[in-house]
N, CA, C and O of each residue as an XYZ file, in Angstrom:
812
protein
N      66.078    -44.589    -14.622
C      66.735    -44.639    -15.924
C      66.015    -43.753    -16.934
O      64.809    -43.509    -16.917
N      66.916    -43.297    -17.824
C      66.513    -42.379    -18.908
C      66.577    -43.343    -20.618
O      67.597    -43.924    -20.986
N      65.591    -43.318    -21.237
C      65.574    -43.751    -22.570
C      65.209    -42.040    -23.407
O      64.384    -41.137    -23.268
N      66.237    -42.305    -24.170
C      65.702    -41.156    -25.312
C      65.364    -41.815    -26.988
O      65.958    -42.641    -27.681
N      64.564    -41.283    -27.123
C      63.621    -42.234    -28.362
C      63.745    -40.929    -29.809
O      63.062    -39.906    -29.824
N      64.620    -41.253    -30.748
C      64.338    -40.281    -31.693
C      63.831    -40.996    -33.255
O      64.053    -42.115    -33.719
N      63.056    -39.808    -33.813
C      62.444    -40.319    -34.837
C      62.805    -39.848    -35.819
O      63.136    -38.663    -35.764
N      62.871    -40.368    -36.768
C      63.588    -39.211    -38.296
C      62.916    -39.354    -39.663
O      62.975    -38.454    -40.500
N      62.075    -40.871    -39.927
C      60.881    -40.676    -40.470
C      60.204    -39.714    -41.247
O      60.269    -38.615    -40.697
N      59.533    -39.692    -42.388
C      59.283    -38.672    -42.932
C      57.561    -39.030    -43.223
O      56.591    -38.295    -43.407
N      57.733    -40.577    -43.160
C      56.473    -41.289    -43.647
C      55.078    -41.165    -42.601
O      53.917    -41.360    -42.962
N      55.499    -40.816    -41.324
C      53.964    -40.471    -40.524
C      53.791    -42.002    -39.984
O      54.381    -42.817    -39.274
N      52.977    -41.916    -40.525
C      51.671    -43.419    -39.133
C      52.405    -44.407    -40.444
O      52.573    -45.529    -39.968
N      52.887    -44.366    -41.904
C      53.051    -45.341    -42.855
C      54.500    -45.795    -42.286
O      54.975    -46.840    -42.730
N      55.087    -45.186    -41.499
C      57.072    -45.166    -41.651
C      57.410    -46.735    -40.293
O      57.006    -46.817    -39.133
N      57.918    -47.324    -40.769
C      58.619    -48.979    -40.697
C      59.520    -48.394    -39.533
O      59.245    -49.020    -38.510
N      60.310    -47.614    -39.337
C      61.192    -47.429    -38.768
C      60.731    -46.685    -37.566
O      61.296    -47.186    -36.594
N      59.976    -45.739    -37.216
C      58.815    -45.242    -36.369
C      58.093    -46.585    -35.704
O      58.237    -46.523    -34.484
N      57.366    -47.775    -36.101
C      56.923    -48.751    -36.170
C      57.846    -48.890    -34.910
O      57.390    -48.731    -33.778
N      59.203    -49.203    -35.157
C      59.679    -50.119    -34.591
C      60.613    -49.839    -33.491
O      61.120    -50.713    -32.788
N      60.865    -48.245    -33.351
C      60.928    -47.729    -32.452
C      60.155    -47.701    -31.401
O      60.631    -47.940    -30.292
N      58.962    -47.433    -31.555
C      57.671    -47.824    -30.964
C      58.214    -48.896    -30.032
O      58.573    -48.709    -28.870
N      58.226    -50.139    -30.756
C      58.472    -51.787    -30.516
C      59.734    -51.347    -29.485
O      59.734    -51.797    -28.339
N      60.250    -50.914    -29.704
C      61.686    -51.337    -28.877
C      61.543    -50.042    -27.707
O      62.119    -50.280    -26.646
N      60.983    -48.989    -27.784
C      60.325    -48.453    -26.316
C      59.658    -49.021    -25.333
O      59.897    -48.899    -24.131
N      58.602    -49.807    -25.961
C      57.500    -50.584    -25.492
C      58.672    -51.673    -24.376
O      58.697    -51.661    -23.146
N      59.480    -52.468    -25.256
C      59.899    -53.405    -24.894
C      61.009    -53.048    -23.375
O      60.801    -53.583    -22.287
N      62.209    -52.008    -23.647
C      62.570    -51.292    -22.543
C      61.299    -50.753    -21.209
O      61.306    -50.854    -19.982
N      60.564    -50.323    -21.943
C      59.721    -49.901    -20.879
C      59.231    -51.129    -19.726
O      58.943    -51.062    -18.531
N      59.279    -52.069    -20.540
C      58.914    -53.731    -20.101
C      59.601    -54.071    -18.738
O      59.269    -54.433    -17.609
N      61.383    -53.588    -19.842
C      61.954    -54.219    -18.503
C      62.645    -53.548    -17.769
O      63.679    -54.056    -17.336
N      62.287    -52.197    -17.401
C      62.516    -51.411    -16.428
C      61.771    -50.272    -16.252
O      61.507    -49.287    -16.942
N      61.350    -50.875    -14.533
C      59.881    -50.093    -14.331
C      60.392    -48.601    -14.605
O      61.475    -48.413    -15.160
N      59.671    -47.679    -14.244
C      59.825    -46.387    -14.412
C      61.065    -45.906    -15.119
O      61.872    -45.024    -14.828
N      60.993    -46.622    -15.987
C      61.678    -45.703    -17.200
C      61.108    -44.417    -17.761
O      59.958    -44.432    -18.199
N      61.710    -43.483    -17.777
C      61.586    -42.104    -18.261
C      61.587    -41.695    -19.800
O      62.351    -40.748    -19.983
N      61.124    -42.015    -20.649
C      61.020    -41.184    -22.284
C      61.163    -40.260    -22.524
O      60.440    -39.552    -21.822
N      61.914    -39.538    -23.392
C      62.286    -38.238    -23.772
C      62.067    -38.646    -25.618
O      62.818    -39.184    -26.431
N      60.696    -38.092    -25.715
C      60.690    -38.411    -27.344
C      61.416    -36.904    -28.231
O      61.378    -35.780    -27.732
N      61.997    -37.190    -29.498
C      62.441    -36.496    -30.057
C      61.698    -36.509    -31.875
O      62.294    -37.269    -32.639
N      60.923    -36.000    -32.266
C      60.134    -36.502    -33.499
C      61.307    -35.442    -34.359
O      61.018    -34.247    -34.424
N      62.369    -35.839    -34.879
C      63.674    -34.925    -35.516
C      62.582    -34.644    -37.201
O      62.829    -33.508    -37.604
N      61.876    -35.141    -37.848
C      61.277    -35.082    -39.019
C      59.847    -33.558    -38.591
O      59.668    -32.513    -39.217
N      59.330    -33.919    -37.710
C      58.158    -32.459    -37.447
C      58.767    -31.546    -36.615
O      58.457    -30.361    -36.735
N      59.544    -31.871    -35.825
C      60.716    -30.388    -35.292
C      62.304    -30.015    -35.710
O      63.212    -29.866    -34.892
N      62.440    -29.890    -37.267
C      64.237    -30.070    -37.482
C      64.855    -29.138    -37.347
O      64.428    -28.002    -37.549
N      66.391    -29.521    -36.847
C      66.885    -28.185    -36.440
C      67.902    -27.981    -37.980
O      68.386    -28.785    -38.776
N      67.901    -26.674    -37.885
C      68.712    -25.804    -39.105
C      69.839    -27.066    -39.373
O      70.295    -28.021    -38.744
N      69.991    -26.403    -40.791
C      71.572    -27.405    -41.159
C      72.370    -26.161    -40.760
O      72.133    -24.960    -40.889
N      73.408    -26.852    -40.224
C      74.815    -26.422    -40.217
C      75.684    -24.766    -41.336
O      75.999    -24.772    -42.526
N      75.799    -23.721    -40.415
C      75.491    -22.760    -41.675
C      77.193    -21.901    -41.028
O      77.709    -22.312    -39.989
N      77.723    -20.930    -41.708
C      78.894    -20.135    -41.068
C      78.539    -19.304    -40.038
O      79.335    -18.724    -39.300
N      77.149    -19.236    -39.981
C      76.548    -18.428    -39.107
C      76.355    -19.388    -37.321
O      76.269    -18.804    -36.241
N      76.337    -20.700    -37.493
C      76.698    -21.662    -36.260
C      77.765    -21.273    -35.692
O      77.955    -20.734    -34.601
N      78.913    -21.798    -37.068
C      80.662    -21.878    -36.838
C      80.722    -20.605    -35.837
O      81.441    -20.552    -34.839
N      79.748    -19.482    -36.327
C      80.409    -18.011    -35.969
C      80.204    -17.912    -34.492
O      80.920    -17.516    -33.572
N      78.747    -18.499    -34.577
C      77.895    -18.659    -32.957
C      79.084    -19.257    -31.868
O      79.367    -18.848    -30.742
N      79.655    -20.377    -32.651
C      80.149    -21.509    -31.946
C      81.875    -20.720    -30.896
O      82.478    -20.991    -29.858
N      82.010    -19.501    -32.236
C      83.163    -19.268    -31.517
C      83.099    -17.719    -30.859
O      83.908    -16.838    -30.564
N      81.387    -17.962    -30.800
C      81.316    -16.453    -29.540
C      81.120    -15.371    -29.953
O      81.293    -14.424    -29.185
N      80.591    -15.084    -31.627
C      80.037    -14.317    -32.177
C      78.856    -13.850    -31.621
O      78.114    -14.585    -30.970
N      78.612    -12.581    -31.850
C      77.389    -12.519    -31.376
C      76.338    -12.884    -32.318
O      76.660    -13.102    -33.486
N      74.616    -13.015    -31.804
C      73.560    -13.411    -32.443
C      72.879    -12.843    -32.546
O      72.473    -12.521    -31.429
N      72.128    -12.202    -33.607
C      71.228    -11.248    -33.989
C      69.873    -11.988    -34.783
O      69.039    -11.319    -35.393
N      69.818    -13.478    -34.659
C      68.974    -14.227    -35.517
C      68.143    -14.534    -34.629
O      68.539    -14.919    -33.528
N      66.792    -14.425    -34.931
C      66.020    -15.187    -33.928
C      66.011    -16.558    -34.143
O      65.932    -17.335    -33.192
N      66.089    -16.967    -35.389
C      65.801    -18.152    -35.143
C      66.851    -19.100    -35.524
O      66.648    -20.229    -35.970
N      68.219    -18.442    -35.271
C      69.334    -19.284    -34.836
C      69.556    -19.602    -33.457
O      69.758    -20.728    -33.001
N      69.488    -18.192    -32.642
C      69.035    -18.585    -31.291
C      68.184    -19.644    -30.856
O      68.367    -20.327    -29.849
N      67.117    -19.757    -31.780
C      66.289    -21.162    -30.932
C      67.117    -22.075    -31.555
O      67.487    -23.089    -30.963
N      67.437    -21.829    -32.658
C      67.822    -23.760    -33.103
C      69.497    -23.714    -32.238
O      70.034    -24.818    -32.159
N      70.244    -22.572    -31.652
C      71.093    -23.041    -31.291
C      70.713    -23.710    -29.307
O      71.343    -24.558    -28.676
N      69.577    -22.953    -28.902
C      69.196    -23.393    -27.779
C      68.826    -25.051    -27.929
O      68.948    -25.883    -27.030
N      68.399    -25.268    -29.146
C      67.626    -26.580    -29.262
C      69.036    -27.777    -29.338
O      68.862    -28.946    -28.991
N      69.875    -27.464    -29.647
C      70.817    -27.790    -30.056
C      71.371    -28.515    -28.944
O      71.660    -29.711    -28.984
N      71.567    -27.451    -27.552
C      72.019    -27.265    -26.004
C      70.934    -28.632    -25.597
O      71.220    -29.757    -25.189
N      69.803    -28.097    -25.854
C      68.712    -29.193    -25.283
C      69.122    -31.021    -25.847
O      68.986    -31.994    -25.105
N      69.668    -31.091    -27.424
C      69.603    -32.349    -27.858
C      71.104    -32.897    -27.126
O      71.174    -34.114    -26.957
N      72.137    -32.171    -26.747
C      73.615    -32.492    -25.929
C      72.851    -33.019    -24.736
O      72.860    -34.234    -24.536
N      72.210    -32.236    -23.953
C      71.664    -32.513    -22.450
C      71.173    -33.986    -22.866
O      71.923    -34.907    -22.543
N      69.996    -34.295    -23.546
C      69.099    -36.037    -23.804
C      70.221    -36.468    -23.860
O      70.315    -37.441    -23.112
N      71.612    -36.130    -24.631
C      71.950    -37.609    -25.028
C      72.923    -37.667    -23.643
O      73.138    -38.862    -23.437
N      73.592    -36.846    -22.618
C      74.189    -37.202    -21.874
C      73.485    -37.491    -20.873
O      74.098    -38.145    -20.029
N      72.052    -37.176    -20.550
C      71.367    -37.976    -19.190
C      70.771    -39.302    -19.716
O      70.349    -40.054    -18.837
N      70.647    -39.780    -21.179
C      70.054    -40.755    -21.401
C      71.067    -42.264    -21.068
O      72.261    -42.488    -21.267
N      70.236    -42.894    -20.630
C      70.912    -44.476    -20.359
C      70.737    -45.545    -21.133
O      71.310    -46.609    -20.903
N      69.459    -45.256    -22.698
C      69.349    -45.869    -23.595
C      69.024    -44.859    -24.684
O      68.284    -43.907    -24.437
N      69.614    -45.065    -25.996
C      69.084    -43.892    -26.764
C      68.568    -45.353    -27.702
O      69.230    -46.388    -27.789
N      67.294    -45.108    -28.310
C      67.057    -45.797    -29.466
C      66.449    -44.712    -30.998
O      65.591    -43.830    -31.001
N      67.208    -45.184    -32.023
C      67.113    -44.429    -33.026
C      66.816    -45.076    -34.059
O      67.318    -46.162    -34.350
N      65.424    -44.088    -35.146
C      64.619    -44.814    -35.987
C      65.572    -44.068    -37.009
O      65.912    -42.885    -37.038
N      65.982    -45.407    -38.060
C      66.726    -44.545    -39.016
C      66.415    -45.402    -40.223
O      66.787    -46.575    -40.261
N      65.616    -44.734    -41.394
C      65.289    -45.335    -42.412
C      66.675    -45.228    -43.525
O      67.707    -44.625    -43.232
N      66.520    -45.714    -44.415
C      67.504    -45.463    -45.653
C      66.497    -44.530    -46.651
O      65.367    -44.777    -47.072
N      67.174    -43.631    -46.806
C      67.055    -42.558    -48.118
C      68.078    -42.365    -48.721
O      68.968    -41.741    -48.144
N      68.330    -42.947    -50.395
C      69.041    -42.509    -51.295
C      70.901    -43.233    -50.683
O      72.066    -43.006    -51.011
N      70.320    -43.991    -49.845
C      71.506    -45.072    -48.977
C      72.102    -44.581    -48.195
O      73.154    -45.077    -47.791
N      71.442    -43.050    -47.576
C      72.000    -42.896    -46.568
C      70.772    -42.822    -45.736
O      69.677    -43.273    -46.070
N      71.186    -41.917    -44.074
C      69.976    -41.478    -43.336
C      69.547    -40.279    -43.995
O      70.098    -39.743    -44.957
N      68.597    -39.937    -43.440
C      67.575    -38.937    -43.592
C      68.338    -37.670    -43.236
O      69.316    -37.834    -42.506
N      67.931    -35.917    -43.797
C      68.713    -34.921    -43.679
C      68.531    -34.598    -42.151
O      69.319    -33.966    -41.446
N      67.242    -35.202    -41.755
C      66.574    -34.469    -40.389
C      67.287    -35.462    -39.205
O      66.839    -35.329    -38.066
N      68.280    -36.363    -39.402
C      68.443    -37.192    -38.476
C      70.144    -36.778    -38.534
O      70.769    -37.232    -37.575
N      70.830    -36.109    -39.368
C      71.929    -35.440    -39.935
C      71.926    -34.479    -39.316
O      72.885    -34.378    -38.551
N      71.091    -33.528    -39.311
C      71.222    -32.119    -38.498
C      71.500    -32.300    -36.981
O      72.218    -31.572    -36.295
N      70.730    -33.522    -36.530
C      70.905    -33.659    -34.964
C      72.033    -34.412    -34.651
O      72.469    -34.260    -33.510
N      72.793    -35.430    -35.623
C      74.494    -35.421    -35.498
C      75.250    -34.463    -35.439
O      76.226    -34.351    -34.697
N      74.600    -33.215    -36.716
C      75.733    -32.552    -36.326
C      75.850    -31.271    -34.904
O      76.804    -30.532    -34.661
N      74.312    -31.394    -34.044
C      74.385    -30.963    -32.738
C      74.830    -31.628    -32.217
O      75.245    -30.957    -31.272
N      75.247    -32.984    -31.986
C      75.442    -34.119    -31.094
C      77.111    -34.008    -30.948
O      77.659    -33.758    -29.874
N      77.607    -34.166    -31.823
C      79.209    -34.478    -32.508
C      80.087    -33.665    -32.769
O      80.753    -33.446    -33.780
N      80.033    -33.121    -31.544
C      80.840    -31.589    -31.200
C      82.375    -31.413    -30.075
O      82.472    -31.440    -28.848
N      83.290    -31.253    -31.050
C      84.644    -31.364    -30.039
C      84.109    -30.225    -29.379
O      83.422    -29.284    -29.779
N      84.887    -30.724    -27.576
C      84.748    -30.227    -26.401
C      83.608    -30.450    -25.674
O      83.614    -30.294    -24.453
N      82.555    -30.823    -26.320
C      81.176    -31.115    -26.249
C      81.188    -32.800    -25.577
O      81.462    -33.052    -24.404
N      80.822    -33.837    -26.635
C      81.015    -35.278    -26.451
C      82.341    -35.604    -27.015
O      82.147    -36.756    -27.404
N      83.009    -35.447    -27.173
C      84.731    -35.586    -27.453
C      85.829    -34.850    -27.905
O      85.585    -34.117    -28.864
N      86.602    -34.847    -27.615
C      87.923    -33.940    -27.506
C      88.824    -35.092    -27.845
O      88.610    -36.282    -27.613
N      90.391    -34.274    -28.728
C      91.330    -34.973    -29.230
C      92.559    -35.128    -28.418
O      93.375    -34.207    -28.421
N      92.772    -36.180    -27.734
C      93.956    -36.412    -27.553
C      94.941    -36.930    -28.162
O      95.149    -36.962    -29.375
N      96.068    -37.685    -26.617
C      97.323    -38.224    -27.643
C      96.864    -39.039    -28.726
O      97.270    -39.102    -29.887
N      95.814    -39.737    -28.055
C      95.835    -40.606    -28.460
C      94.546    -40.934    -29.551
O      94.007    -42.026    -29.732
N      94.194    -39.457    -30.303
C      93.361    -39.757    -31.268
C      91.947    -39.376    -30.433
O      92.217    -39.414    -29.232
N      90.599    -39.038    -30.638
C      89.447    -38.839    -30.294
C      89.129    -39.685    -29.294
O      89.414    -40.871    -29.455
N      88.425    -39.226    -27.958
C      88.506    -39.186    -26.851
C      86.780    -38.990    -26.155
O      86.584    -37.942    -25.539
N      85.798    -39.828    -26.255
C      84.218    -39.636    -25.637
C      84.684    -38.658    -24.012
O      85.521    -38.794    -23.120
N      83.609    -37.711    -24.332
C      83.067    -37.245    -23.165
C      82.153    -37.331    -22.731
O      81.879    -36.451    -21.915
N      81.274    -38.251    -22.947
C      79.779    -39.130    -22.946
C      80.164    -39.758    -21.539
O      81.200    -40.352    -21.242
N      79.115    -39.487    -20.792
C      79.079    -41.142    -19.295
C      79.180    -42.174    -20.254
O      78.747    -42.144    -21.406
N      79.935    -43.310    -19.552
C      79.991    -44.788    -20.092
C      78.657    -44.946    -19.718
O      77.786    -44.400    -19.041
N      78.951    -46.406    -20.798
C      77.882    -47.575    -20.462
C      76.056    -47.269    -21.276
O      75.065    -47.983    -21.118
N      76.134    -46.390    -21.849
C      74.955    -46.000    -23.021
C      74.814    -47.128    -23.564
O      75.714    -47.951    -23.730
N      73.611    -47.248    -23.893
C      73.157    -48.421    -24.898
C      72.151    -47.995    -26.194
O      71.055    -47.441    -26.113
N      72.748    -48.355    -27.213
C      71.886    -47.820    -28.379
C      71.515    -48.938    -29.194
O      72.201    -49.854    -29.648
N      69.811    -48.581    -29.327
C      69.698    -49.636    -30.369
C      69.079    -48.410    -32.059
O      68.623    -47.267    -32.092
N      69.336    -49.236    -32.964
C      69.283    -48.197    -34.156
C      68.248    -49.287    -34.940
O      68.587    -50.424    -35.269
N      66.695    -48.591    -35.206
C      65.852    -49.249    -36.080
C      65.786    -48.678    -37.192
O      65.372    -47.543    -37.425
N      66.396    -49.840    -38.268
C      66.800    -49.195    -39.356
C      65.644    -50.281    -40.484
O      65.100    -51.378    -40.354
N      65.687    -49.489    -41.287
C      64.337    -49.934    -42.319
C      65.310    -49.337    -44.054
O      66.037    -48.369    -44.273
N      64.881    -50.353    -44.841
C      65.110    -50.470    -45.647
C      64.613    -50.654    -47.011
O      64.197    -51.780    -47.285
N      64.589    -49.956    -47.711
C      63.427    -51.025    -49.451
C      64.030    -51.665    -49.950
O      63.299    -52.301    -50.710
N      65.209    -52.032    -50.073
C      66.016    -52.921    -50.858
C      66.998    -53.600    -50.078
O      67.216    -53.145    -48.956
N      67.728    -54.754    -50.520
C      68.608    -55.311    -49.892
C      70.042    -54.894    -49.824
O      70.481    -54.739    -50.963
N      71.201    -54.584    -48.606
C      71.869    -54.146    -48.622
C      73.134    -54.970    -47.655
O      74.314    -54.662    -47.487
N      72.511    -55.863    -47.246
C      73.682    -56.701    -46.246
C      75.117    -56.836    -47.639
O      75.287    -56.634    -48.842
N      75.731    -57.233    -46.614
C      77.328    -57.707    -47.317
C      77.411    -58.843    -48.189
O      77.016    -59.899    -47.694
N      77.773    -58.873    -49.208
C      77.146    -60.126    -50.385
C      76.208    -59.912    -51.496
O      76.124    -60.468    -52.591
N      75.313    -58.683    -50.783
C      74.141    -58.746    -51.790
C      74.832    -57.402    -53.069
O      75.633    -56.503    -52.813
N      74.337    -57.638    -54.067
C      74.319    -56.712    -55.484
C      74.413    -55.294    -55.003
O      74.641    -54.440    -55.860
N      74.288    -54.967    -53.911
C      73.842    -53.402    -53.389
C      74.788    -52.728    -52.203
O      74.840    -51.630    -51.649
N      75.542    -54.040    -52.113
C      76.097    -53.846    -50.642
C      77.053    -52.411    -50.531
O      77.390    -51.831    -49.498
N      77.327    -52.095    -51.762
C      78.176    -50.936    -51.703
C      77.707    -49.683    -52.216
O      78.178    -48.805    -52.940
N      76.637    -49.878    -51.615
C      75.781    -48.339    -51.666
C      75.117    -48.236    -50.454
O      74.031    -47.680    -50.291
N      75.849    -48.829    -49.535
C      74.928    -48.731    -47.656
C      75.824    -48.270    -47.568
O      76.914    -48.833    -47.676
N      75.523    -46.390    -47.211
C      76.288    -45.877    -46.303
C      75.527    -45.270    -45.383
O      75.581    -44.057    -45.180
N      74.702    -46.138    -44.709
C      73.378    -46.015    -43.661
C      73.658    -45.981    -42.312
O      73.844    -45.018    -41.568
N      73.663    -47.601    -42.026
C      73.786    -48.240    -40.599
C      75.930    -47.848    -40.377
O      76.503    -47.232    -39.478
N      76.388    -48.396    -41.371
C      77.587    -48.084    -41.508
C      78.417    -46.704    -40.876
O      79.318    -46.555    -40.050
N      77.501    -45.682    -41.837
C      78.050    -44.270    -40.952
C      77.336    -44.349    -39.571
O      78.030    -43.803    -38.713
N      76.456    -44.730    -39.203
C      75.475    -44.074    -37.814
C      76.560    -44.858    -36.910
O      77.234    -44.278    -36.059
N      76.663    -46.324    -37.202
C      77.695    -46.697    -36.155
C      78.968    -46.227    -36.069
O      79.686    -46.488    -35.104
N      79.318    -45.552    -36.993
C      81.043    -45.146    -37.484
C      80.886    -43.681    -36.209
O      81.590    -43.680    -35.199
N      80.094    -42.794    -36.436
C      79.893    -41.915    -35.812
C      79.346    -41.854    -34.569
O      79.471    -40.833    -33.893
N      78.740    -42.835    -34.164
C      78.343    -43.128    -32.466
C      79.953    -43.783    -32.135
O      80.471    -43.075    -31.271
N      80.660    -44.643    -32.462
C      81.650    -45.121    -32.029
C      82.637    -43.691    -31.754
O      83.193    -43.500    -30.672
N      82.732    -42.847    -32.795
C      83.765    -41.907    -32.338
C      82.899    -40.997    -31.167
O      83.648    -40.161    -30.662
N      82.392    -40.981    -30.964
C      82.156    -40.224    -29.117
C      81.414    -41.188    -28.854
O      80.199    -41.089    -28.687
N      82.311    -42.617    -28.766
C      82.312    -43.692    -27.278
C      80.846    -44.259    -27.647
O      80.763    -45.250    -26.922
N      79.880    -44.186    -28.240
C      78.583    -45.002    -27.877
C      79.468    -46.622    -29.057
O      79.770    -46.595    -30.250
N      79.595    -47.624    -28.178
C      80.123    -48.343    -29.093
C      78.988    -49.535    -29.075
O      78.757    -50.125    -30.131
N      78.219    -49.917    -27.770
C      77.192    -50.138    -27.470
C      75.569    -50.647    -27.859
O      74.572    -50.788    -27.150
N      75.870    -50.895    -29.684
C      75.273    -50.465    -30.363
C      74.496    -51.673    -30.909
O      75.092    -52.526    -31.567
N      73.362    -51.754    -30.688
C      72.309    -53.170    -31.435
C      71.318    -52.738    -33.001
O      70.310    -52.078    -32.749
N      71.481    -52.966    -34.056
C      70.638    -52.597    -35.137
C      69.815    -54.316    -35.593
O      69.981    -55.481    -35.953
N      68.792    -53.147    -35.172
C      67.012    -53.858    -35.706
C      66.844    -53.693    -36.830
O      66.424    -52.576    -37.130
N      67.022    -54.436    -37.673
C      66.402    -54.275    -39.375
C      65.707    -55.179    -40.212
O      65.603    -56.391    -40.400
N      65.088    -53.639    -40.820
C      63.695    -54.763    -41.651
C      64.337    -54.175    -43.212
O      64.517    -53.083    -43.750
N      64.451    -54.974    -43.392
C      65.075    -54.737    -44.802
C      64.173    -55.665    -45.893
O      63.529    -56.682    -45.636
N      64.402    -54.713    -47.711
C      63.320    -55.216    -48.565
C      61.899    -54.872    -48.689
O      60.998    -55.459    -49.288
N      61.894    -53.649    -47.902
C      60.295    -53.507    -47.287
C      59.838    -52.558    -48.463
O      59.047    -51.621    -48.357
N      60.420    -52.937    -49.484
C      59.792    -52.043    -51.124
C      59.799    -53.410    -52.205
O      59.634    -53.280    -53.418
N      59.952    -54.315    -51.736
C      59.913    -55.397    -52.283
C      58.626    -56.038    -52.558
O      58.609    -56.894    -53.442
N      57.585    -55.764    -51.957
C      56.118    -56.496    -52.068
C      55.519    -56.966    -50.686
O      56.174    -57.360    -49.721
N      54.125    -56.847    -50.776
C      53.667    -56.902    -49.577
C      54.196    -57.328    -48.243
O      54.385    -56.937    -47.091
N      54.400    -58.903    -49.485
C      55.064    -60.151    -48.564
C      56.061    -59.768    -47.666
O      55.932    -59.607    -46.452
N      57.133    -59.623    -48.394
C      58.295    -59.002    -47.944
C      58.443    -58.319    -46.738
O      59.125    -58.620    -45.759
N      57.582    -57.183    -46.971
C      57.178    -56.082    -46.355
C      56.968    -56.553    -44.641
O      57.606    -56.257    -43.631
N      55.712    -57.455    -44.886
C      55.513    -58.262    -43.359
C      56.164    -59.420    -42.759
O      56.026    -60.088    -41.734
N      57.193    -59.406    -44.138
C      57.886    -60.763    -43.091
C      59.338    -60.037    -42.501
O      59.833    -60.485    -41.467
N      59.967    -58.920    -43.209
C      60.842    -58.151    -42.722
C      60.534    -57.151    -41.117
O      61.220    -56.767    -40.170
N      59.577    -57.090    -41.403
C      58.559    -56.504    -40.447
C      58.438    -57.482    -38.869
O      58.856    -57.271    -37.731
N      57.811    -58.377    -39.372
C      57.645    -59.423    -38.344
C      59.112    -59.833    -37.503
O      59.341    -59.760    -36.296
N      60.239    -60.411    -38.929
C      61.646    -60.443    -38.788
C      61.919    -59.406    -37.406
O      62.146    -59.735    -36.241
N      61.814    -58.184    -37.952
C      62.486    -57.261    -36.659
C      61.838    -57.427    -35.559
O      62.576    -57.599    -34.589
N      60.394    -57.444    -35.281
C      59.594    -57.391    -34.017
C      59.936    -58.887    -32.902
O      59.840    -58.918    -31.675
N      60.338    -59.990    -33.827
C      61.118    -61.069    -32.844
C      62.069    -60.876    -32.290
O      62.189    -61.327    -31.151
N      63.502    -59.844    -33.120
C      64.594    -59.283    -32.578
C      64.220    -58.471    -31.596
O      64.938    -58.499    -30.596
N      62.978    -57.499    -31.587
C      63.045    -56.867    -30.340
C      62.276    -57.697    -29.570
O      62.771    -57.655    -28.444
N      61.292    -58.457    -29.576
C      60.326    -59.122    -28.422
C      61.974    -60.166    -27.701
O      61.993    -60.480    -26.511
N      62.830    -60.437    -28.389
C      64.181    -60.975    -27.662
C      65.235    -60.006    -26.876
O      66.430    -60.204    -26.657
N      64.553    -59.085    -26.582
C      66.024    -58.052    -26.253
C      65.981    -58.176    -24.625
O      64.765    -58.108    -24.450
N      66.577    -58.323    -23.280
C      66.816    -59.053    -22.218
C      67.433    -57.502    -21.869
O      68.015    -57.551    -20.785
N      67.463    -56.567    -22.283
C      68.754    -55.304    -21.212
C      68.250    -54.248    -21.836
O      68.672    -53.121    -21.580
């Protein structure tokens, strides 16, 4: 089996969401021997944003950039992880209520008609192997569940699942430590909170 582990983090050895990725590698690794890791640190290696100069690539232009060429090779490389992987787990903090720009760029390598889905009759169509399993460690400073004062400024966990569902990863478990700008306390009991959700994970 293949796990692919990506990080998007900006915070280093301080980042909650890194933390707990960690945690939920550890824990897969647990329960299936020779599991394979494919780490992806998306925050110290990011690939280009999205430019007319891709679009142009995309439709067979030629390339005269060096260093579109790598980020479009890198690009090839992040399609390959996610279709040999059999677990992807993804560290995704909240910035400004959404994800991070560096965890954005590698959606938009990922989320490519003809690539992982194509449109049919019947509306968007995964070209992904079934049966992927994703878990998404998501970290938070403030409170954002449904109910709370804030709830309508999470467009975090919301889009990541909106967009794994349209190329088929539907599959999807989110670990969250939420409040973790709230005070120490907080901090370690949101903390702790998630590390029981993963010390419980059975698949």
């Amino acid at each position: 089996m293949k796990l692919l582990h990506l990080d998007s983090s900006i915070l280093g050895a301080n980042s909650v969401s890194r933390e707990l990725t960690a945690y939920i590698v550890a824990r897969e690794q647990a329960l299936h021997s020779g599991l394979e890791v494919v780490h992806r640190d998306l925050a110290a290696d990011t690939a280009l944003h999205l430019s007319g100069a891709h679009l142009a690539a995309f439709q067979g232009a030629a390339i005269n950039d060096a260093a579109l060429t790598a980020d479009l090779a890198a690009g090839g490389e992040y399609l390959k992880d996610l279709f040999e992987a059999d677990i992807i787990v993804i560290g995704a903090p909240m910035y400004n209520f959404s994800i991070p720009t560096q965890l954005k760029a590698w959606i938009d390598r990922v989320v490519v008609a003809g690539k992982t889905f194509r449109y049919g009759p019947n509306g968007p169509e995964s070209l992904l192997p079934p049966g992927k399993k994703v878990f998404i460690a998501s970290s938070r400073g403030g409170i954002y569940q449904p109910g709370s004062p804030a709830a309508a400024l999470e467009h975090h966990e919301s889009y990541l699942k909106g967009v794994l569902a349209f190329i088929g990863l539907t599959d999807v478990s989110v670990v969250r430590a939420e409040g973790i700008a709230l005070g120490a306390e907080a901090r370690a009991a949101a903390i702790a909170g998630a590390k029981e959700q993963i010390a419980a994970i059975a698949a």
